[in-house]
C-alpha positions in Angstrom: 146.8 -43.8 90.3 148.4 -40.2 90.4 147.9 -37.6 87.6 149.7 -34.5 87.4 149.1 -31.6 86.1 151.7 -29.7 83.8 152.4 -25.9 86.0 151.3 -27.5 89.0 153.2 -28.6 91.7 151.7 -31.6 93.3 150.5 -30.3 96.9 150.3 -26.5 96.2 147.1 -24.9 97.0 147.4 -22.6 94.4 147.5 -19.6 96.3 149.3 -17.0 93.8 146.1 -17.8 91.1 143.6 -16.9 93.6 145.6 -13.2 95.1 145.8 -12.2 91.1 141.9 -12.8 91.2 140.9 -10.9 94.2 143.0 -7.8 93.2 141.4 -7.6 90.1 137.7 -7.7 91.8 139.2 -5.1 94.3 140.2 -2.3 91.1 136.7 -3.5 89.5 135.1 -2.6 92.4 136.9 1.0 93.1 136.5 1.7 89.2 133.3 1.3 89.8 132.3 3.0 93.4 134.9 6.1 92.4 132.6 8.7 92.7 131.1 7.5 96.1 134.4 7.2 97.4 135.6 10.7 96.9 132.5 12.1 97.8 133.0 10.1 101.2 136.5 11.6 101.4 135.6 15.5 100.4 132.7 14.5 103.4 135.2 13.2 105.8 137.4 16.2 105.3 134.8 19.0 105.6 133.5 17.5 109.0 137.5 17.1 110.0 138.2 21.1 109.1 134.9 21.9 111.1 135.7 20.1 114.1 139.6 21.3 113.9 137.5 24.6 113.7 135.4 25.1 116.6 137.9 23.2 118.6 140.6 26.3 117.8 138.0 28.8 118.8 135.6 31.0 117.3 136.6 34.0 114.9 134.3 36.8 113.4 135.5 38.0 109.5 133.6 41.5 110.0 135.5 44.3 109.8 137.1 45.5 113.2 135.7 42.8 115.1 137.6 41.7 118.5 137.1 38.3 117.5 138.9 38.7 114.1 142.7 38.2 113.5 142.6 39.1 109.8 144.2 42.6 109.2 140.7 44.4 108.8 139.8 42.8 112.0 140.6 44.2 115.3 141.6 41.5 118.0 145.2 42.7 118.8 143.4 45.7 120.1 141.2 43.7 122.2 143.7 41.4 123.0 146.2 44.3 124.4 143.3 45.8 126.5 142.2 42.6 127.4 146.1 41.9 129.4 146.0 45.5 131.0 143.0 44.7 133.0 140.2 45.7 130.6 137.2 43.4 130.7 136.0 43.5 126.8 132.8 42.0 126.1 131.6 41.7 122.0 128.1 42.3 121.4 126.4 41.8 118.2 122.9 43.3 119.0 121.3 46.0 120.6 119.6 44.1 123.4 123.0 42.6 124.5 124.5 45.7 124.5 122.0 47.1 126.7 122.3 44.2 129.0 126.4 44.1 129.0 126.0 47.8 130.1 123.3 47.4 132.8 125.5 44.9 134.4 128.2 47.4 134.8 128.8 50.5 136.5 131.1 52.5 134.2 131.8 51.0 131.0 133.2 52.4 127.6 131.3 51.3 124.4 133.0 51.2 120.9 130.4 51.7 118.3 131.1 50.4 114.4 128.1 51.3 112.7 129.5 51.3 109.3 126.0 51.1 107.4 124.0 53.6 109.8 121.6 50.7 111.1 121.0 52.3 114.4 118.4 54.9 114.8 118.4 58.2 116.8 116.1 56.8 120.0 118.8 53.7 119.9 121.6 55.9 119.9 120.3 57.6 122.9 119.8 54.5 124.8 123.4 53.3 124.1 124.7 57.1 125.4 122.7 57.5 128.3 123.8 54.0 129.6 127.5 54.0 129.2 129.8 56.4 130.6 131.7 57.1 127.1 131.1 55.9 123.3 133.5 55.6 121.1 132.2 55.9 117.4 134.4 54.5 114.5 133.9 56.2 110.9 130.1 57.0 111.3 127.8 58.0 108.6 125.9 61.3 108.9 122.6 59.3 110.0 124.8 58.7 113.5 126.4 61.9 113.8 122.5 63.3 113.8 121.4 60.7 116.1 124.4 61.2 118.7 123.3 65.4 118.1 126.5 66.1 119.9 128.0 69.0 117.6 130.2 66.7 115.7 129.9 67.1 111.6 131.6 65.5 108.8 134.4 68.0 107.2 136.0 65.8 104.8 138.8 63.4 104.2 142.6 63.3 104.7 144.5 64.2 102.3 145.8 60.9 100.2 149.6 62.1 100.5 148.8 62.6 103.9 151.6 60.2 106.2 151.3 61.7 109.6 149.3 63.9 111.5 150.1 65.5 114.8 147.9 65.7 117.5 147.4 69.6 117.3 145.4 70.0 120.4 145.4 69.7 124.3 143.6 66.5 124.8 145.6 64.8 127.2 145.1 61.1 125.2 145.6 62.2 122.0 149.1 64.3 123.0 150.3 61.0 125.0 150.4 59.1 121.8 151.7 61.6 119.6 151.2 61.9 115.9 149.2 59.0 113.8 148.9 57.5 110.3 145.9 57.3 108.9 143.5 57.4 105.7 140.1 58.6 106.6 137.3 60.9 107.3 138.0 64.2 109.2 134.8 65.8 111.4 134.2 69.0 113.6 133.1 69.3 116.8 134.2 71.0 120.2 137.0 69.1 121.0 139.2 68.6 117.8 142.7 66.7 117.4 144.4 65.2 114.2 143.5 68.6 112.0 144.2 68.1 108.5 144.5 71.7 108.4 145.2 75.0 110.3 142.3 74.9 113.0 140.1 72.9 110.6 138.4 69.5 111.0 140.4 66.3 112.2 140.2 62.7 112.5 139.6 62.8 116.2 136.7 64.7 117.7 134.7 64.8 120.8 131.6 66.7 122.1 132.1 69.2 125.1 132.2 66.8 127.7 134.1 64.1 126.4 131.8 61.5 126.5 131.5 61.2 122.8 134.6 60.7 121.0 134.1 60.5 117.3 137.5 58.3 115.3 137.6 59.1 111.2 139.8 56.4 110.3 139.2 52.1 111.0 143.6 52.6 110.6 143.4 53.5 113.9 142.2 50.1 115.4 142.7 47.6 112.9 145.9 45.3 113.2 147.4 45.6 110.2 147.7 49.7 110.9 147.7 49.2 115.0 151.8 49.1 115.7 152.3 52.7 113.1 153.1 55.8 114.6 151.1 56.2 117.9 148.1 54.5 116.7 147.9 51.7 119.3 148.8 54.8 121.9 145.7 56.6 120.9 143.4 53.6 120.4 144.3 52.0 123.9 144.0 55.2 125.8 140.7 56.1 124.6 139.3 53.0 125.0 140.7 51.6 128.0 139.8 54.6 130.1 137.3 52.3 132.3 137.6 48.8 133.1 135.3 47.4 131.3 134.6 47.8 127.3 131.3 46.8 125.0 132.4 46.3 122.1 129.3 46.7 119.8 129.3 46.0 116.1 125.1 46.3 115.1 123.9 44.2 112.8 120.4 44.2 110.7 118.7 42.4 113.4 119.0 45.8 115.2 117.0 48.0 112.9 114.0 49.2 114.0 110.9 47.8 113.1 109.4 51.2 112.9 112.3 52.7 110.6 111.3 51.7 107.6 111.1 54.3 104.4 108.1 55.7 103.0 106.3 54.7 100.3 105.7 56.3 97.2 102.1 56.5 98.4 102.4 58.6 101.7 105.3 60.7 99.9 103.1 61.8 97.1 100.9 64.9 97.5 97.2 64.1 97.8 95.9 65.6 95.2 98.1 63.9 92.5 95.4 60.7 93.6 92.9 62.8 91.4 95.6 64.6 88.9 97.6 61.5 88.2 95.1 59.6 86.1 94.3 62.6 84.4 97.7 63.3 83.3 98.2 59.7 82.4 95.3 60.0 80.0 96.3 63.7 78.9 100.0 61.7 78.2 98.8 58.8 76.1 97.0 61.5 73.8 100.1 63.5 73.4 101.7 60.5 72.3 99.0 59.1 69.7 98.7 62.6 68.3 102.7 63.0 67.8 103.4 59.8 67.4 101.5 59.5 64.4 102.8 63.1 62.5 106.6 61.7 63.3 106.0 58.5 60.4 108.2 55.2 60.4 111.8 55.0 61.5 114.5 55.8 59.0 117.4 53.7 59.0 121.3 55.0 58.9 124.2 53.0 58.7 126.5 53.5 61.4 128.8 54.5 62.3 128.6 58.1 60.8 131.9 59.9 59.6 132.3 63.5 60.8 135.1 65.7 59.2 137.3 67.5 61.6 136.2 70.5 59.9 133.1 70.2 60.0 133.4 69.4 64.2 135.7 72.6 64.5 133.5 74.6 62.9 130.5 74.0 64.7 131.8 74.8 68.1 133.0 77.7 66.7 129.5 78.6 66.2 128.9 77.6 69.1 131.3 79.8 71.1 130.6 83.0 68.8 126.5 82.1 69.6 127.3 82.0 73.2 129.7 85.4 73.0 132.8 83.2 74.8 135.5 85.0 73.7 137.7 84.1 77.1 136.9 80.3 76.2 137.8 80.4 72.4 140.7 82.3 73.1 142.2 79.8 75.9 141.2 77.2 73.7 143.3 79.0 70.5 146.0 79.7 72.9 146.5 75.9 74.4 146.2 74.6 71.0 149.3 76.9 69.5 151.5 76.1 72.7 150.9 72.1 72.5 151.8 72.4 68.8 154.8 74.6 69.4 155.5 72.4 72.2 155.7 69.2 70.0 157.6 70.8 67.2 160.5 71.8 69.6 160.8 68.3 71.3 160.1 70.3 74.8 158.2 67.1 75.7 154.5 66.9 77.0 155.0 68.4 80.7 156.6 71.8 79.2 155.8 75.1 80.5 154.1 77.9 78.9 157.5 80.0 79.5 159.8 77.1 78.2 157.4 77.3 74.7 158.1 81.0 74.8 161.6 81.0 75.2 161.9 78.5 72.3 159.9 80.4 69.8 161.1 83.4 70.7 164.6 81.9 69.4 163.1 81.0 66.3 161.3 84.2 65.6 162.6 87.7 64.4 160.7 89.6 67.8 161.9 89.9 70.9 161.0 87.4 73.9 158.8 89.9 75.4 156.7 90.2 72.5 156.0 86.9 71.5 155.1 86.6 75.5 152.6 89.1 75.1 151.1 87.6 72.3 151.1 84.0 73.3 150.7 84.2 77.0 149.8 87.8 78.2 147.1 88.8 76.0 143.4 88.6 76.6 141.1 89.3 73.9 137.7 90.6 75.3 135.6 91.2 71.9 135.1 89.6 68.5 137.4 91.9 66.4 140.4 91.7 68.9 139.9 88.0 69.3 140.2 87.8 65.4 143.1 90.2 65.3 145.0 88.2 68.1 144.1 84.7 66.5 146.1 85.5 63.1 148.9 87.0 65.1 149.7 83.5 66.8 149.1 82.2 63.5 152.3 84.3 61.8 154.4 83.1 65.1 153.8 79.6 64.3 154.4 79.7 61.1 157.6 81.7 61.7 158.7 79.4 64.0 158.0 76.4 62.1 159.6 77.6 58.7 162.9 77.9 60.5 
């Protein structure tokens, strides 16, 4: 006996029914393990982006680092050294740098101490063993340590594009004039002058062996290929065949330079004053405290009249005997008011408000110059005298 089914085919083995039924367990299942999976993935990604990572080498972010190819960083510099037969070798601590240098006969160390971790005895280590230091913006903490004559004279000039070299240093007149923001310093040897013999952003004690640069510009590579910075930068370090480059870190300060305490800076009698003084304090504010009564409330904010503001620093001025201040302050007040009357527009000269007025008035130019420009009152009487002069030439020139 054979029985069929209606929808069924005699001899299929169903197999449409039972793939509907396993890819509705599958979306269950991923519904339901979502979370894991995406964690997995976000997992599987980071460890991907590591490995990638070290595989492609590894980079420093600090500023002017050789191992950093960001614009702050300075690895074209070390790179270009690097392919004219300069041996560069990064250090990060003190003890490394040490070692790097002992290892070496004559070797140039570049020096970015940006936050002034290094102390004086350090500094004198790192100068006695190398055969020249470079120093890159330091703070005046450095400049004392090095002690080679070199002070900080201020900064270049923000409109400042180029600066020639302005001295006989053979480097610095190789690579010509440089762009640069930064600090300028003094010193024995001075190139890059902001100014007519003043400070400049290269300097360098007697002997050359401790060349002070104001500006990061000069190094980093987004600034390195303007003007004759790379010139500059190159010659002065690649003067030796091999280069420390030495970037401290906190690890380097030492354990001995730490500050004082309030304790040791205090003198030692405050020890017996100071709690007697507390004491005497608290008094003083119980006895004061209690003659002053409660708080009294105000609503603010609190309306002042313009009047009332005007005339109180007019006191104040006639109290204080500043007739020059009250006068210049009478006189700017008349000119901006003339100033905006005429339409001469906020940038108008003192001469432009007199030539209008004096168009307007029945005197001649020269007088009304006299009166609104020329004239210094230097007492009370004349001040008062002068004041309601400038008063009829406004008015005069405002009525017409």
């Amino acid at each position: 006996m054979t029985t069929t089914l209606e929808g069924i085919t005699p001899g299929s083995n169903h197999t449409p029914s039972k793939r509907l039924s396993l890819g509705q367990g599958f979306s269950a299942w991923f519904r339901k393990h979502l979370a894991w999976i995406a964690l997995g993935t976000l997992l599987a990604a980071l460890v991907t982006f590591l490995a990638i990572n070290s595989v492609a080498g590894a980079t420093d972010s600090r500023r002017l680092s050789a191992r950093n190819p960001a614009p702050d960083g300075a690895m074209a510099a070390a790179e270009i050294l690097g392919r004219n037969g300069v041996s560069v070798t990064p250090t990060d601590t003190f003890e490394d740098t040490l070692e790097a240098l002992s290892a070496k006969d004559e070797a140039t160390v570049l020096l970015f101490d940006a936050q002034g971790f290094l102390d004086r005895s350090q500094l004198e280590e790192v100068t006695a063993a190398a055969d020249r230091v470079v120093v890159v913006t330091p703070r005046l903490r450095t400049l004392n340590g090095l002690d080679q004559g070199i002070r900080p004279g201020g900064v270049v000039p923000e409109a400042t594009q180029a600066i020639e070299p302005g001295c006989d240093q053979e480097d610095a007149k190789a690579a010509g004039r440089v762009s640069a923001q930064g600090s300028v310093f003094s010193g024995p040897v001075v190139c890059y002058p902001t100014g007519e013999g003043g400070p400049g952003l290269y300097a360098a004690s007697a002997d050359e062996r401790v060349i002070v640069l104001g500006s990061r510009e000069l190094l980093d590579n987004q600034h390195l290929a303007i003007e004759g910075n790379a010139a500059l930068a190159l010659r002065t370090l690649g003067n030796n065949a091999d280069l420390v480059w030495y970037i401290p870190g906190v690890g380097d300060i030492s354990a001995s330079n730490s500050n004082p305490t309030l304790n040791e800076l205090a003198p030692r009698w405050l020890a017996f004053a100071g709690p007697w003084l507390g004491f005497v304090a608290l008094l003083v504010i119980a006895w004061r405290g209690r003659r002053m009564g409660p708080l009294v409330f105000e609503p603010l904010p609190v309306v002042v009249k313009a009047a009332e503001t005007a005339e109180g620093r007019a006191r104040l001025y006639q109290d204080s005997r500043a007739v020059g201040r009250a006068a210049e302050n009478l006189r700017a007040g008349t000119l901006s008011r003339l100033a905006r009357h005429f339409n001469l527009g906020a940038d108008a000269t003192p001469e432009a408000v007199v030539d209008a007025t004096a168009r307007h008035v029945a005197g001649a130019a020269h007088e009304v110059r006299l009166v609104l420009i020329d004239f210094k009152p230097e007492s009370e009487g004349q001040l008062v005298q002068w004041a309601q002069q400038i008063e009829r030439i406004e008015q005069e020139a405002t009525a017409r």
